[in-house]
N, C-alpha and C positions, 0 to 999 in steps of 0.2 A: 416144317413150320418154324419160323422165327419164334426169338425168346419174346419179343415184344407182342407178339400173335399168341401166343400162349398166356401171356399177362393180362393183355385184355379181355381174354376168351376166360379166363379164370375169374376176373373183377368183375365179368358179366355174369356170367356163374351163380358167383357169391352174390350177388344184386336181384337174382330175379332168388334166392333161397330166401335173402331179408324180407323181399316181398311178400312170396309164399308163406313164411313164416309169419309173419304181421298178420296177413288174412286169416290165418290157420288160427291164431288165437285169438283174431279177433271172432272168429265166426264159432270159437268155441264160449269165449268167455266176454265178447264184448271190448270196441276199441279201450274202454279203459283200462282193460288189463293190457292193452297193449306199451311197453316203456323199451326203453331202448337199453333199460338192463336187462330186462326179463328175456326182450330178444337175443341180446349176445350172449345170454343167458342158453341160449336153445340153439342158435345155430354154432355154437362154440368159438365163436369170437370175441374178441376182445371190444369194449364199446371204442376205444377210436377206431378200432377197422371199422365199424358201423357207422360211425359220421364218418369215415372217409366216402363213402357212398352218398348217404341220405343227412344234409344238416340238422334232422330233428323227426319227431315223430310225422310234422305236420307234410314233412316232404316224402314219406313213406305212408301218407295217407294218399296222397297224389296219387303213388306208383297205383299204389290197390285201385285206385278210379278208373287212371287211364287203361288197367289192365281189366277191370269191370267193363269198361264201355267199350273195348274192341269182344268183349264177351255179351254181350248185349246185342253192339249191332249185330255179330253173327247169328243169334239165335233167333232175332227177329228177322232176319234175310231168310234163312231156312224154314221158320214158318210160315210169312207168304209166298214162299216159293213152291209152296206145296199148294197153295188154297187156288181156288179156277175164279169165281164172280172177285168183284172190285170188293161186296161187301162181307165175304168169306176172309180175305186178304186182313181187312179189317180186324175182322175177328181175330185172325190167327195173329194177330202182330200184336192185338191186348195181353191173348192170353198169354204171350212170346213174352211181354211184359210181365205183365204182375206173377206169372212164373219164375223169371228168372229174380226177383224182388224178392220173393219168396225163398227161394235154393241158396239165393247166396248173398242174405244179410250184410257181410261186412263189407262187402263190393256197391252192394246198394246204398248201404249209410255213407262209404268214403267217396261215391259221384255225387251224392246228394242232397245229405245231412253235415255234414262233417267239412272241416275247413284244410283243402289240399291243397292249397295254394294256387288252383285253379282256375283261370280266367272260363266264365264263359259266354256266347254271343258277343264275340269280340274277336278283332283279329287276330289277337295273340292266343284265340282259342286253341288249345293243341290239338293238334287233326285227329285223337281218336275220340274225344269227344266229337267232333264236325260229322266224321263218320256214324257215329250212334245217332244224332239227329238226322241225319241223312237217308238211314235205313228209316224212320219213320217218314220221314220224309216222304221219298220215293214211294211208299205205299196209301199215303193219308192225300196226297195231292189229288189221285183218283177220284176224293169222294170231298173237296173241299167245298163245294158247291160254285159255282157261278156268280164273279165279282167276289168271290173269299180268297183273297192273300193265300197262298197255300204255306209259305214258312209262317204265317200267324195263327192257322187253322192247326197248323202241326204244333204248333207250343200251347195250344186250347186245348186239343187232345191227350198231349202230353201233361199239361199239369193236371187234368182227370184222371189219369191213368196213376199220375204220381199220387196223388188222393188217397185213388181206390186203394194201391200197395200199401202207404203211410197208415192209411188207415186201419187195412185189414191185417197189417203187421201188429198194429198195438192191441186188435184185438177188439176195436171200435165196432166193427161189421161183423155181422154173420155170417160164418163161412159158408154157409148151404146156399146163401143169394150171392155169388160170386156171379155165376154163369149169368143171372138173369140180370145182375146187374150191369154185367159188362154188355149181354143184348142189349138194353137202355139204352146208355151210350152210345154206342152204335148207331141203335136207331134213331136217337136224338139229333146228333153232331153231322154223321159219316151221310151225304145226298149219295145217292150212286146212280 
């Protein structure tokens, strides 16, 4: 291995620790405590090595999104990959949702709440956000009904879904009417 192979293999390293570590506190104590003292604080660097990475907190909320939403679409591919009817799929792709909303708060505020610098519905979307629409995509298309847009049907779904999460994260909703609520939904939106 070259020294320059080692360099980058090492900066990459360190980048995906700052990351790690951003999430880690944030998912303990909320983005606020997140500063880029407190991080070089904790992975033991110095704060210019830390902006030599990331120029500011707000480009290290990026990292936690795009690293959120390739964790997203995975978890919704594997739940309807498991379910058989169109509107099982369905199902299994909410609860794939508002679970994973759920587990891992500071990934869910930095794709969705929080300002990462992020384009998105745009061509300059970055392909892991495209991919996490994509997984809903591919499974909500099934059930858009006849004459429904299916990438419009899929952003209808999705901001319901973004709702149900936003909502039952602040504690707005009753946790016991999850399940029924999400049948709702379902049965509302998803033709199959």
């Amino acid at each position: 291995m070259s020294v320059q192979e080692r360099k980058q293999r090492e900066l990459a390293e360190r980048e995906r620790l700052i990351v790690a570590t951003a999430r880690e506190l944030a998912e303990q104590q909320g983005w606020d405590a997140v500063t880029t003292r407190r991080l070089a604080e904790r992975i033991e660097y110095s704060q210019p090595v830390l902006y030599s990475h990331f120029r500011g907190k707000r480009e290290i909320i990026g990292a936690v999104a795009l690293e959120g939403a390739t964790e997203l679409a995975a978890a919704v591919r594997a739940a309807t990959a498991e379910a058989g009817s169109p509107r099982a799929r369905v199902v299994a792709l909410g609860r794939a949702y508002l679970d994973f909303a759920a587990a891992n708060p500071a990934a869910y505020d930095a794709l969705f709440q929080l300002d990462g610098g992020l384009l998105f519905a745009n061509e300059a979307t970055p392909e892991p956000l495209k991919d996490a629409f994509a997984a809903l995509l591919e499974t909500l298309c099934e059930v858009a009904g006849d004459g429904v847009e299916p990438g419009m049907f899929t952003e209808v779904f999705w901001a319901s879904l973004h709702g149900l999460a936003t909502l039952g994260r602040a504690g707005r909703l009753l946790p016991e009417d999850a399940e029924p609520r999400l049948e709702l939904l379902v049965d509302r939106l998803a033709v199959s």
